[in-house]
N, C-alpha and C positions, 0 to 999 in steps of 0.2 A: 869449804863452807859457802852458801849460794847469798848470793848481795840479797837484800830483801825488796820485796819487788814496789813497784812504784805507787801502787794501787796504796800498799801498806803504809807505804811512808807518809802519803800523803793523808793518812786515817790518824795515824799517830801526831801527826801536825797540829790535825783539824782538835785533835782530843787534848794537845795541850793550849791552843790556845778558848777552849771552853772551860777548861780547867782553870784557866787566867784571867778569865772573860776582861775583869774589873780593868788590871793593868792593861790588858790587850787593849780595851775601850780608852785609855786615858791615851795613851801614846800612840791613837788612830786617832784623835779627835782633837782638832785645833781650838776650841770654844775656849776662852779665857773666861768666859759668865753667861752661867745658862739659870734661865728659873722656869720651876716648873709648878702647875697647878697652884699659881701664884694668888694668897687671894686675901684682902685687908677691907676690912667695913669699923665702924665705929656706933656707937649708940647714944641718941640725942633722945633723953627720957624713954617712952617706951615706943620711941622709934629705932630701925636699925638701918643704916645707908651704910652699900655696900659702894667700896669706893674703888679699890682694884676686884676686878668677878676673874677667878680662875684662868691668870697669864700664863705666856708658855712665849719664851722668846730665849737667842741665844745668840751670844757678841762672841765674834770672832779675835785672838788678840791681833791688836795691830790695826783695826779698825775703829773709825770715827762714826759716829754713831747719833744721832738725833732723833729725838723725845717731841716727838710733837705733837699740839693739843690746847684746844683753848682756857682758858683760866676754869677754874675747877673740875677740868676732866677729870685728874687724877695722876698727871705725869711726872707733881711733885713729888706723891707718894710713893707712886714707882721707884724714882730714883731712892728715896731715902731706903728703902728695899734693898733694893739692887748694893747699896753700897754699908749694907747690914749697917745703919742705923736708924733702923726699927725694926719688929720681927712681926712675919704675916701669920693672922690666923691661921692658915693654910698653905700647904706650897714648901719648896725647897729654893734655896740661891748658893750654888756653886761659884767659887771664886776660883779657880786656878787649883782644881781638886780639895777645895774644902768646902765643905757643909758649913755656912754663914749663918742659919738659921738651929744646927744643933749648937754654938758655940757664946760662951760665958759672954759678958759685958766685959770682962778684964782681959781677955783672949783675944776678942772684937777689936778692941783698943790697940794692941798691940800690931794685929794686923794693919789697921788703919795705919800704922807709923811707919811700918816697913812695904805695905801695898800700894796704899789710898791716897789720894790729891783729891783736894776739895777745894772748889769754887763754888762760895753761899751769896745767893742774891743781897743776904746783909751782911755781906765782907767780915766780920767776926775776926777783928783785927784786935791785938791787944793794947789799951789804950796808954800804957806805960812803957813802948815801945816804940820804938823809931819805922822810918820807913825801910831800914836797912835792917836793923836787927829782928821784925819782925816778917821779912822773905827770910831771914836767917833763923828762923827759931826752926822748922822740922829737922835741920844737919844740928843744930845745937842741942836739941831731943834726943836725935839718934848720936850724939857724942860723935859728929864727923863733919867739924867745921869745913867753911871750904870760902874761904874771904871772893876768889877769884869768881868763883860761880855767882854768888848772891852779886858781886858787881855789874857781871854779863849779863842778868836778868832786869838790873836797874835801867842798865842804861836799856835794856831793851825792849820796854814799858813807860822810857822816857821820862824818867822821875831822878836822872842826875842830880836836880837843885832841889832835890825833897828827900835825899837819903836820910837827911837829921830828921827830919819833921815830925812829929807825932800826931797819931789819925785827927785826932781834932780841929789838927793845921790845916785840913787836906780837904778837897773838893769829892763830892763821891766819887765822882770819876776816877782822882785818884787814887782813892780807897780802892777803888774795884780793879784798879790796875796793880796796885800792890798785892790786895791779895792773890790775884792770879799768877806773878811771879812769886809767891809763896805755894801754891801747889804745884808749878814748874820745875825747884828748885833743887829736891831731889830724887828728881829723875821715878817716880812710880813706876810699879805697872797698868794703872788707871787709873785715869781723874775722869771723877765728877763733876759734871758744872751745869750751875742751876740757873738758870738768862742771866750768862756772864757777859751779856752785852745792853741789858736789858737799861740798866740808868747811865748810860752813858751818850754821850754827843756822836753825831755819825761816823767823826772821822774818827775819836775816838774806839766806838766800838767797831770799824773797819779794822785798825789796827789790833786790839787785843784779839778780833777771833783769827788774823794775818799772824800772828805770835804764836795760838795755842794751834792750829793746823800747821805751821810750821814744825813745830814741839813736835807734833805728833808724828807729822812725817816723815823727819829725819831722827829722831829716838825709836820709833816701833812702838809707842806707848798707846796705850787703847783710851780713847776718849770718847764720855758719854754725854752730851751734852740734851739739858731742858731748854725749849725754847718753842714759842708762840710764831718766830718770824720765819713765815715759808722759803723765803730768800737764802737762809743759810744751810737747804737740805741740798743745793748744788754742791756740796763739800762733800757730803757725806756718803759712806760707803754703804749705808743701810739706815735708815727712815724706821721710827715706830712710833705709831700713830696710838693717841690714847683718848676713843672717846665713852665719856660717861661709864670708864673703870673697863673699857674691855679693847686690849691689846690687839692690836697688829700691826704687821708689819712687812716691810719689802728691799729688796736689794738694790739699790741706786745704778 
C-alpha cells in the first residue's frame, strides 16, 4: 500500500485545522484581553455623548499596560469595560477566552474573584475591617487563608504599625497602599488599576507603583493601569492612549 503523498497530507492538515479554526485560533493567540468594536455613550436629556467610539485594542498576558489620557477622555470607562464592570452598547471584551460582555452579573462576579484585582482610585476598603484583614478578605472569599502572604504584602507597602488599624485610622496614602496589597494578594490573572498613585506623596507613590511592576514582573500577571502621568509609560510594555473616546495605541 503506497504512503500518501505529501501534497495530500498536507491538504488534510490544512482541512482539520479549518475545521478547528476556533481552538486553532485560541491556542495560536497569546492575547489574555482583546475588545473589539468597543463602544459606550450615555444620555444627558436629549443629548447623547459618545464616550468610548468603536475600540479595537488587545493585551498580551504578561504585559504591563498604560491607559493614558486626560481627565474626561474616557480611559476610566475603558477600564471599567475592560474589567467587565460595565457592559458597552456595542463591541465584545474577551478575557482569557470568555465573552465578558455575553455573561450574567452573578457569573461576572465570580470571575472577578478567581480572575480580577482591582485597584479603585477611592480604595473601597471595608470600614469594619483592619488593615490586615482587609488585604486578607479576597483568600478569606475564596475560602484560602494564607496568614504568611497577607504579612509579606504588609510589610511590603510598609504598614507593619498599621496592621490593627481601621481605614478610618489611616492617611489615604495608607488606604491606597492597603488596598493595593489587597489586589496583590491573590496572585490574579490581571489587575486593574485606576491612578494607583494618583493621591499619594512622591516617595510614596514611587514605592507603590516599585511594588505593583515588581508583582508583575516576577508573577507573569498582566497589569492594566489608568493614569494621566507620562512618566510612568517608561514601564510599560504598551501605551493606549484615549482621546475624546477613541483609542490607540503602540508598543513601548
Amino acid at each position: 500500500m503506497k504512503e500518501p503523498s505529501l501534497t495530500l497530507t498536507v491538504y488534510f492538515n490544512v482541512l482539520w485545522i479549518v475545521s478547528n479554526i476556533s481552538e486553532y485560533k485560541y491556542f495560536m493567540n497569546s492575547d489574555l484581553l482583546t475588545a473589539t468594536n468597543l463602544s459606550k455613550s450615555v444620555t444627558l436629556g436629549e443629548r447623547r455623548i459618545d464616550i468610548i467610539k468603536n475600540a479595537n485594542l488587545s493585551i498580551e498576558a504578561g504585559d504591563c499596560v498604560m491607559l493614558m489620557g486626560k481627565s474626561g477622555s474616557g480611559k476610566s470607562t475603558l477600564l471599567g469595560l475592560l474589567a467587565g464592570l460595565d457592559y458597552p452598547d456595542s463591541g465584545e471584551v474577551w478575557l482569557d477566552g470568555k465573552n465578558l460582555t455575553e455573561l450574567d452579573e452573578e457569573t461576572l462576579a465570580k470571575l472577578r474573584q478567581t480572575d480580577m484585582g482591582f485597584v479603585f482610585q477611592s480604595f473601597h476598603l471595608l470600614p469594619t475591617l483592619t488593615v490586615a484583614e482587609n488585604i486578607a478578605f479576597p483568600l478569606d472569599i475564596a475560602r484560602k487563608p494564607d496568614n504568611g502572604r497577607v504579612e509579606e504584602l504588609i510589610q511590603a507597602v510598609g504598614l507593619e504599625h498599621r496592621a490593627d488599624s481601621l481605614p478610618s485610622q489611616l492617611s489615604g496614602g495608607e488606604q491606597q497602599r492597603t488596598a493595593i496589597a489587597r489586589a496583590l494578594v491573590a496572585r490574579r490573572k490581571i489587575i486593574f488599576a485606576e491612578e494607583p498613585t494618583g493621591k499619594l506623596a512622591e516617595q510614596h507613590a514611587r514605592q507603590v507603583m516599585n511594588l505593583l511592576l515588581d508583582f508583575q514582573q516576577q508573577s507573569g500577571t498582566t497589569l492594566v493601569v489608568v493614569t494621566h502621568d507620562p512618566s510612568l509609560t517608561t514601564h510599560a510594555d504598551k501605551v493606549i492612549e484615549v482621546v475624546d473616546g477613541v483609542v490607540s495605541g503602540s508598543v513601548v
